[in-house]
N, C-alpha and C positions, 0 to 999 in steps of 0.2 A: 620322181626325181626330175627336176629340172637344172637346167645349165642355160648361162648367157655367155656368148663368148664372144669378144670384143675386135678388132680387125682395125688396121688403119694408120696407126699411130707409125711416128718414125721422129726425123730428124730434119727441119723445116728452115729455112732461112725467113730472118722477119720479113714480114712483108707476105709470106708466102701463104699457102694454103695446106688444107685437109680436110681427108673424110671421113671419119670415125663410123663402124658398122657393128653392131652387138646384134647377134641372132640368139633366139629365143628358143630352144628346145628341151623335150621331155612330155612329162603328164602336163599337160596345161588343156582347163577348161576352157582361159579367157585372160587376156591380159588389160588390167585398168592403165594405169599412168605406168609412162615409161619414164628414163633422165637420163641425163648425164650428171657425171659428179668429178671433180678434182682435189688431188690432194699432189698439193705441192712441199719437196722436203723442208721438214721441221714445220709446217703449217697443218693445221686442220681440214678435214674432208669440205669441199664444200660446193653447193651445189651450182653448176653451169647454166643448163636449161632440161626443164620436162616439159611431156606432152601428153595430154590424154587420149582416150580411145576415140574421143571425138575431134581429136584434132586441135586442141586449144593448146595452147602455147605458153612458156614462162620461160624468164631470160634473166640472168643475172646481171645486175645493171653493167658490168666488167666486159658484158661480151655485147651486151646487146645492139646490133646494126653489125654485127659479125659474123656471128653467128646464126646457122638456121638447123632447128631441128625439125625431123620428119620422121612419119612411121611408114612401114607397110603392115598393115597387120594381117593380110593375107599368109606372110610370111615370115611374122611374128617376129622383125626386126626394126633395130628404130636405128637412126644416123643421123649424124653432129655434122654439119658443113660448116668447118672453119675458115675465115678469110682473112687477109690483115692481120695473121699473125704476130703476137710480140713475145719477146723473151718471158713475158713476164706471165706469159700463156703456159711456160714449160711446168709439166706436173704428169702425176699420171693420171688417167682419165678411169673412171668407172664407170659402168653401165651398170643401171638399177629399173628394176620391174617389180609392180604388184603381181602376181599371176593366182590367179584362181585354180584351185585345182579339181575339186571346188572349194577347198581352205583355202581364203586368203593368206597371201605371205609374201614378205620382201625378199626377193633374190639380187644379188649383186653377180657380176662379172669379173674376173681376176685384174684387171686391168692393163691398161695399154698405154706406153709411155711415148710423151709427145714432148720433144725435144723444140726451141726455137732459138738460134742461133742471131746473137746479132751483128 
């Protein structure tokens, strides 16, 4: 059994910032790529930034020079540093991991809702 469970979100004025936090517990052997993902209403999931076990990075051109993602994986959690927030950031946020258990498998997070006011 594993669970990601997401932290962070709220209600931001543009301009402002956030931290997004997804911890990673359960049976886990090992976790490959982590992300983030949004899904703004009546639009499709779609993806923010991921990052590998090795630290490489990818960004959705929407955020990129915005956003920064990071893992710890000592403690098998990854985090979304948002800055320069815009309305058009509001959606809800998913955290997403591969986790070995030793079966690969996709785990998602319940998600967490990130408000931006303008």
């Amino acid at each position: 059994q594993v669970q990601l469970v997401e932290s962070g979100g709220g209600l931001v004025q543009a301009g402002g910032s956030l931290r997004l936090s997804c911890a990673a517990s359960g049976s886990i052997f090992s976790i490959n790529a982590m992300g983030w993902y949004r899904q703004a209403p009546g639009k499709q999931r779609e993806l923010v930034a991921t990052i590998t076990s090795g630290g490489k990075t990818n960004y959705a051109d929407s955020v990129k020079g915005r956003c920064t993602i990071s893992r710890d994986n000592a403690k098998n959690t990854v985090y979304l540093q948002m800055n320069s927030l815009k309305p058009e950031d509001t959606a809800v946020y998913y955290c997403n991991a591969l986790i070995r258990q030793p079966v690969l498998g996709a785990y998602w997070g319940q998600g967490t809702q990130v408000t931006v006011s303008s």
